[in-house]
N, C-alpha and C positions, 0 to 999 in steps of 0.2 A: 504494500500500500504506500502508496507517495504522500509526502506532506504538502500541508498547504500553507501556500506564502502568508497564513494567518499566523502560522505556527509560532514563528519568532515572536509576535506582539503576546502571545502569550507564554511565552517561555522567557520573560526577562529581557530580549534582545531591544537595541535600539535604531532605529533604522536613519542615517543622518546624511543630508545631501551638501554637499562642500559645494557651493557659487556663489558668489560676487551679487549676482542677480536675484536669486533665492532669498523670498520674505516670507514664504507660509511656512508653516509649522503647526503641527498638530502634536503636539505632547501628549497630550491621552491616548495618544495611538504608540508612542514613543518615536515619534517622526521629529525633526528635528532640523534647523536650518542655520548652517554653521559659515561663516566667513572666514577668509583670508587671506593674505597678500595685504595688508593693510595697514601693516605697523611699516615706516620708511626704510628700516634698516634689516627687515626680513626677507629673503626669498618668497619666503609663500608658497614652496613647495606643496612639503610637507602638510597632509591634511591635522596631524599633529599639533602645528601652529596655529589653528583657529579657534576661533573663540565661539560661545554660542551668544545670542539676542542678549542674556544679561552677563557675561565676557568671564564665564567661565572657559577653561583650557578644555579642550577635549578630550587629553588623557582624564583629567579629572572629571569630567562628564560621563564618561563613560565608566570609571570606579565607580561612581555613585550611583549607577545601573548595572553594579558588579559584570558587566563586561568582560567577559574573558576569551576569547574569540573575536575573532575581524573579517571580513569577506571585502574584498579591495577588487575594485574595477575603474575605470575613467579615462581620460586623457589630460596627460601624455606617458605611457610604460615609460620610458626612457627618461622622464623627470617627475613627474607631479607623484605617481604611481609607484615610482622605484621610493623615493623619498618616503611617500607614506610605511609602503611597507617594508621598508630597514627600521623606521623609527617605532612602529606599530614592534616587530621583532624587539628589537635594544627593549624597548617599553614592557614586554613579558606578553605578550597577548600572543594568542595561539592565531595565526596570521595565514589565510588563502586568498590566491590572488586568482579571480575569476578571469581566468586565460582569455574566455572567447569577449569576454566586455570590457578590454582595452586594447588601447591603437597609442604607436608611435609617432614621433613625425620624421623621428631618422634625419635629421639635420646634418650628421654623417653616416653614411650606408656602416650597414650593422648596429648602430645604437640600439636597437632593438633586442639584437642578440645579448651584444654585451650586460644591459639592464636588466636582463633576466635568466643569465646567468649570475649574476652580483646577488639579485632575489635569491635565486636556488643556491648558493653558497650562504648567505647569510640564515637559510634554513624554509622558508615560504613554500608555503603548498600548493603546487598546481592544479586548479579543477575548473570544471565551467561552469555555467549557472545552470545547465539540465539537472548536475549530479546536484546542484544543491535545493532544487525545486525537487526533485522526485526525491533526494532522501536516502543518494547511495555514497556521500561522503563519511 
């Protein structure tokens, strides 16, 4: 039997969208809407470095919804993505990077590879989003 993407809202998980543009938020759902790139002297990789609506960190946001797993997808693998999940890892979080829902921009041929090979030696687990909708991770 498959789970259903309700599964997480009821198993403690937090579901949280990193963009700039992003103002809704549904907290009763554990939906959440997180910024970054904002401080001057930040990259803003790192989805790690954002804050939420009242400027809590999102390591600590995510403590405070005991948290202990991650499912990492977006753009760009080769920086926003690789960033997240190195720091998500160093941070202790049990860390999968949903393969098939991020794209590079390869600004040099291979950045791709390389960024996820650095993943895979820092320890990240490769899955897609079928194994994690049907429930065979």
């Amino acid at each position: 039997m498959g789970r259903s993407l309700a599964d997480p809202l009821r198993s403690g998980y937090a579901w949280c969208r990193v963009s700039p543009r992003t103002k809704t938020e549904y907290p009763e759902f554990g939906v959440i809407a997180v910024s970054k790139g904002t401080v001057p002297n930040e990259n803003g990789y790192s989805a790690f470095e954002a804050r939420t609506s009242w400027g809590q960190s999102f390591e600590k946001y995510f403590r405070s919804c005991c948290i202990q797993e991650v499912y990492i997808g977006g753009l760009a693998t080769d920086y926003c993505v690789k960033a997240t999940v190195l720091d998500a890892i160093k941070l202790g979080f049990k860390t999968y990077l949903l393969i098939d829902a991020c794209r590079a921009v390869n600004v040099n041929p291979g950045d791709d590879v390389r960024a996820l090979s650095e993943m895979a030696n820092a320890g990240v687990k490769f899955i897609t989003t079928d194994e994690v909708i049907y429930g065979t991770v």
